[in-house]
N, C-alpha and C positions, 0 to 999 in steps of 0.2 A: 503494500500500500504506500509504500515511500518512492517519491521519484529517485531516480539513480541517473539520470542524466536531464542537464538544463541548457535551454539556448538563449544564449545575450543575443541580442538586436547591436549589432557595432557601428550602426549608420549614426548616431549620434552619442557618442563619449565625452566625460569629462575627465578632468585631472585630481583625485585626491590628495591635499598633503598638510603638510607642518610646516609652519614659521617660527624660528626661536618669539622667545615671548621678546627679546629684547629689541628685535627689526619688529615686535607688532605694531609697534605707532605709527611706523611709517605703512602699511598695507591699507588699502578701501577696496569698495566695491566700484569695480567697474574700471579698477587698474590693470596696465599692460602687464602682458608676461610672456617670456619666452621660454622655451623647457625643451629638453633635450633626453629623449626615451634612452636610457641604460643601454637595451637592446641593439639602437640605431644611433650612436653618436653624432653620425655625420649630419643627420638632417634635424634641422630649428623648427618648432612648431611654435605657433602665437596663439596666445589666448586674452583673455582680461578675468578680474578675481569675479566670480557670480556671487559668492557666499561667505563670512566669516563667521568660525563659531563662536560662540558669545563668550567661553569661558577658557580661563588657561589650564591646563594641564601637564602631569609629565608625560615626558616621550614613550619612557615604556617604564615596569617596575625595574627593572635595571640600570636604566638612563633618567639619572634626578632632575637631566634638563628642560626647564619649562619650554611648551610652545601651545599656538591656536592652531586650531586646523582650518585650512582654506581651501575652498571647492573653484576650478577651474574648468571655464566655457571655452572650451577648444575653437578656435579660427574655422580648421577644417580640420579633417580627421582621413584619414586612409584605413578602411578593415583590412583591405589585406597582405598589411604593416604591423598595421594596431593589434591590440588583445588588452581585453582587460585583467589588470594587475602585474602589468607591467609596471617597471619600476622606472622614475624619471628624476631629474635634477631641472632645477627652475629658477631665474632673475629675473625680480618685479622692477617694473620701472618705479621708480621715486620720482623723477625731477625729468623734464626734458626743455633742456636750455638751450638759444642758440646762440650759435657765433661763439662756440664757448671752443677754447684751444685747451684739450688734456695733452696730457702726459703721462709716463707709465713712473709709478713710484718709486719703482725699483732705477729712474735716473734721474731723480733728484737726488742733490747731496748736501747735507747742513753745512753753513760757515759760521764764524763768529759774527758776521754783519747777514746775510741773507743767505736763504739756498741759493745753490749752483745749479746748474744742467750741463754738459756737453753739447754745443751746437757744431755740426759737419756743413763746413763751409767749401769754400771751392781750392781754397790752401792749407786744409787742416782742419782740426781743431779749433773750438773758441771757448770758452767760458764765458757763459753769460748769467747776471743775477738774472733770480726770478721771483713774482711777484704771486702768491698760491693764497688760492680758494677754499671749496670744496672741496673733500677727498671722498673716496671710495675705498677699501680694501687694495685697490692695484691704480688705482688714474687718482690724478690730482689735477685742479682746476689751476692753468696759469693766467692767471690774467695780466698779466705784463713781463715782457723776453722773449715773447718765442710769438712766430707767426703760424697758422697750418701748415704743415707740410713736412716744418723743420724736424731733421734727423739730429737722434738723442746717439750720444752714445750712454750703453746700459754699466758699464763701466767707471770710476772714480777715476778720472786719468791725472791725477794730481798724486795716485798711491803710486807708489812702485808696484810694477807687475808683479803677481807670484807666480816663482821657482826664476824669473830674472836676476842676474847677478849685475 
């Protein structure tokens, strides 16, 4: 009397998941998302948040870290890509600025008067102050030193190289 096999309808999916409790401030409804299925790394799917659940929670009884759970309306959806419970990774947008010149964090570098960058000119090298914003995890906002386009080096070229004598 128990079913033993069931059929999902895969023509419309959503995305289940967790946000630490401490990026909840920043999430709403009706925010961009991008998310990248485990399965299919190469390919980007777009969503926006449909739902936030109301309360925080831990992750699991083993993991003490708080988060909310948020429900994602898929752009488009492929079934036969897709499967449900598959597992996915996902970047909400926050903020979309323009005219805005990032940089990758990892080439900024601290002085005693301002950060630095390496800018790749047509004779070398330059050091140029920079004048920083917003950050991210990995980009920082410049708003004064660097135009688009400009090539960083990821590099402190002020250290000596290692294993250089």
């Amino acid at each position: 009397g128990e079913p033993c096999v069931s059929v999902t309808d895969t023509a419309e999916m959503i995305a289940s998941g967790e946000v630490d409790e401490v990026e909840s401030a920043n999430v709403a409804v009706r925010q961009r998302v991008r998310l990248r299925l485990e399965a299919l790394p190469e390919q980007e799917w777009s969503g926006t948040v449909k739902s936030l659940r109301p309360n925080v929670y831990r992750q699991s009884p083993r993991n003490p870290l708080k988060v909310i759970g948020v429900e994602i309306e898929l752009g488009k959806t492929d079934p036969s890509r897709m499967r449900p419970g598959m597992m996915w990774r996902g970047r909400l947008e926050t903020a979309r600025l323009p005219n805005v010149v990032l940089a990758p964090v990892s080439a900024v570098f601290p002085r005693a008067g301002r950060p630095v960058v390496f800018r790749k000119t047509a004779t070398g090298w330059q050091k140029v102050e920079v004048n920083l914003g917003a950050r991210s995890r990995s980009e920082v906002e410049v708003k004064a030193g660097l135009t688009p386009g400009d090539r960083l080096s990821p590099r402190d070229l002020d250290e000596p190289e290692q294993g250089a004598s």
